[in-house]
N, C-alpha and C positions, 0 to 999 in steps of 0.2 A: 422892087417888092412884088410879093404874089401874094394874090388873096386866095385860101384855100376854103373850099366850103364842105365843110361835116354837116354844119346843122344852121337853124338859123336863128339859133338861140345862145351860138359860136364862134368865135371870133378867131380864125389861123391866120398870121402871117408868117410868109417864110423870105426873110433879105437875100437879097444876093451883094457882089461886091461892088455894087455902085449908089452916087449918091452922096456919098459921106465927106470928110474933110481928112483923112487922112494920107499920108503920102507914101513914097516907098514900097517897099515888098509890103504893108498895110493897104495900100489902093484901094478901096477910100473906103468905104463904110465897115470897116475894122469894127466889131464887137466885144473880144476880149480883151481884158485888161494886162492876161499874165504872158503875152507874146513880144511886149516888147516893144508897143508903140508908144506915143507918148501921150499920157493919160489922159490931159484934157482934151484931145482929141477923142479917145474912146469916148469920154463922157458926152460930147458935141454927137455922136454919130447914136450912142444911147438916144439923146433925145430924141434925132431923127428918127428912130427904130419906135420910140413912144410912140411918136405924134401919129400914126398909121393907126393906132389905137385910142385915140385920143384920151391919153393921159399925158403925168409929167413921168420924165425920166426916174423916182423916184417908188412909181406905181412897178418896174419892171421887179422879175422877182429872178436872180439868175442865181445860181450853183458852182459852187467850187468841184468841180468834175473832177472825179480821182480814177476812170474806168472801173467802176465795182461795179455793185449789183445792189446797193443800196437805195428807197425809195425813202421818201420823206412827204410833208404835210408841208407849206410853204409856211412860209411866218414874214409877214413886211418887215422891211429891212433888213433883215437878215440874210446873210450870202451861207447857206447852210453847206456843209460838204455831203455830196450826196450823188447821184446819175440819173433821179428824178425826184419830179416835186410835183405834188398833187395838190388841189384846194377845191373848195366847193364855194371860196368867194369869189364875188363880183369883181374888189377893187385892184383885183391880181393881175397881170402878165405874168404867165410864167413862162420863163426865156432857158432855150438851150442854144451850146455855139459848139458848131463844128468845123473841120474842115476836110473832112472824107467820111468821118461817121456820118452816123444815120439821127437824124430828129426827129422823133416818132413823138405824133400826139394823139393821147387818147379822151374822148369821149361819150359821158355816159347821159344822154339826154334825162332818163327814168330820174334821177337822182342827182341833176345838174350839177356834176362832178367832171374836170379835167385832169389831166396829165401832160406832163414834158420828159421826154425821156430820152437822154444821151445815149446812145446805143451804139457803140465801138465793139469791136471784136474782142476785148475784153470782158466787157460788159455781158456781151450776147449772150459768152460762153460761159460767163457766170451765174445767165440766168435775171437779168433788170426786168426782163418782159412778163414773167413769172409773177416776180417780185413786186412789180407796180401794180397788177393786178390786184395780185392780194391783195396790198396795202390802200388801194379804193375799195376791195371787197369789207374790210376789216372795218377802214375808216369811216367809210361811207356809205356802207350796204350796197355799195354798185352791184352789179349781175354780170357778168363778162357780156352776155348774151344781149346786154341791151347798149354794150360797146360799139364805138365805131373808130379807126382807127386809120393816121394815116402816114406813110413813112414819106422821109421828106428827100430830096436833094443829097445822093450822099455816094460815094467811090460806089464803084461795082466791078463785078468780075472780070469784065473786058480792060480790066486797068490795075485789081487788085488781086499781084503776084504774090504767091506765100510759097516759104521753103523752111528749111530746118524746125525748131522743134514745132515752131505756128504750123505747118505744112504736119506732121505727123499726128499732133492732136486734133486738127481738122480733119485728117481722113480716120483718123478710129472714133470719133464722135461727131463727127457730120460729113460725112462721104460723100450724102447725097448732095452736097451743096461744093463741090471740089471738083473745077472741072481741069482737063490735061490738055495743051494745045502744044505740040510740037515740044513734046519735052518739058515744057514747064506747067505751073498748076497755080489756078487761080479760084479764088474762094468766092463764091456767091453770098454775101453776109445780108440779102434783102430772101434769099430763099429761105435760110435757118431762119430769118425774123418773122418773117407768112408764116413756117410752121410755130413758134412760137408763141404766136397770138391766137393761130386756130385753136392749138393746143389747150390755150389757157382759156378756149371759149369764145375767143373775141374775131369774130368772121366775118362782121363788115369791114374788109380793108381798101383803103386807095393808097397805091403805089403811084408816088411822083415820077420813075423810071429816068430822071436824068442822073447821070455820072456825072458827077465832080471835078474830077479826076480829067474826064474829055472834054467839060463846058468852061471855058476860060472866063465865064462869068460870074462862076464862083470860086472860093478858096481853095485848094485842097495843099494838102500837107505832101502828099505825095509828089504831085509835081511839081512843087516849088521849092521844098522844105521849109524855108521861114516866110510865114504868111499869117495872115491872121484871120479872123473867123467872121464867118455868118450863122447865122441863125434864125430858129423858130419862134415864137410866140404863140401864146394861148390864151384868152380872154373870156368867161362866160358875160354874157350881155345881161 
């Protein structure tokens, strides 16, 4: 586990794959349910991912991730469908799981407000970073400007190759982020997310700068295919 520090009235953890009870292409601290481990496992490795936080596994607040661009307000116990979940409560975790995306989390000290935001190249291109914004601007009067924001653990260019029609929409709407190395072309999705969040205002950023994809101590989808996830958390104290 890694403690990440925005503020000190905040609470980041971001897992990697160890630790947990899980076996298999799961090894071992598996966070998702819909990969295809076996559940009470998941459930055993949730705790574990609580306890860092000291709550029960019940406190965790996670999302049915569909890649949109949909933001939400978190609600206990409920698993909402969504690509981020906001809250301005206390008794929340709120949990994303990836395994090459990006877990971006945002806070707003001004208006002790967070964010959890699955941020895949779906998502990007659809615009979640935008969309979270607003929806802490709306919900909560946040200010981008009093944002701080930090992208986590997650594939990067030196490992994510894009071709056909992903390769085409990438270079006529983020160019700048598509880079060519001997014939092939690989996508920056931590470059499009900086501008993103400048864009929408929010320009204190901490970039984690590990790849996934090259640290075999976290999951990636890309070079395993069936794996299971890790994840962020987010906590206001």
């Amino acid at each position: 586990m890694k403690k990440i520090f925005l503020h000190e009235a905040v609470q980041v953890v971001l897992s990697d794959k160890t630790g947990g009870v899980s076996e298999g292409a799961y090894k071992s601290l598996n966070l998702g349910l819909h990969v295809g481990d076996k559940p009470l496992s998941v459930e055993k490795n949730r705790e574990i991912f609580a306890s860092y936080f000291g709550v029960s596994a019940n406190e965790l607040c996670f999302m049915e991730q569909v890649h949109g661009s949909f933001a939400s307000v978190a609600k206990k116990g409920e698993t909402l469908k969504a690509d981020a979940l906001i809250t301005r409560e206390k008794n929340l975790v709120l949990c994303v799981m990836v395994a090459d995306c990006a877990p971006v989390i945002l806070y707003d000290n001004d208006k002790k407000a967070v964010a959890a935001v699955h941020a895949g190249r779906k998502g990007i291109f659809s615009g979640i970073i935008a969309n979270t914004v607003s929806a802490m601007q709306r919900e909560f009067g946040s200010e981008p400007k009093n944002m701080r924001s930090y992208i986590g653990v997650s594939i990067r260019s030196c490992c994510y190759e894009i071709r056909g029609e992903v390769l085409s929409e990438a270079a006529e709407r983020f160019a700048y982020a598509v880079e060519s190395r001997n014939g092939r072309h690989f996508l920056s999705l931590h470059t499009i997310l900086k501008k993103q969040l400048y864009k929408s205002g929010v320009k204190d950023i901490i970039d984690d700068k590990i790849c996934a994809c090259c640290d075999e101590n976290y999951f990636s989808y890309r070079r395993e295919g069936a794996c299971g996830r890790f994840g962020a958390g987010v906590k206001i104290l």
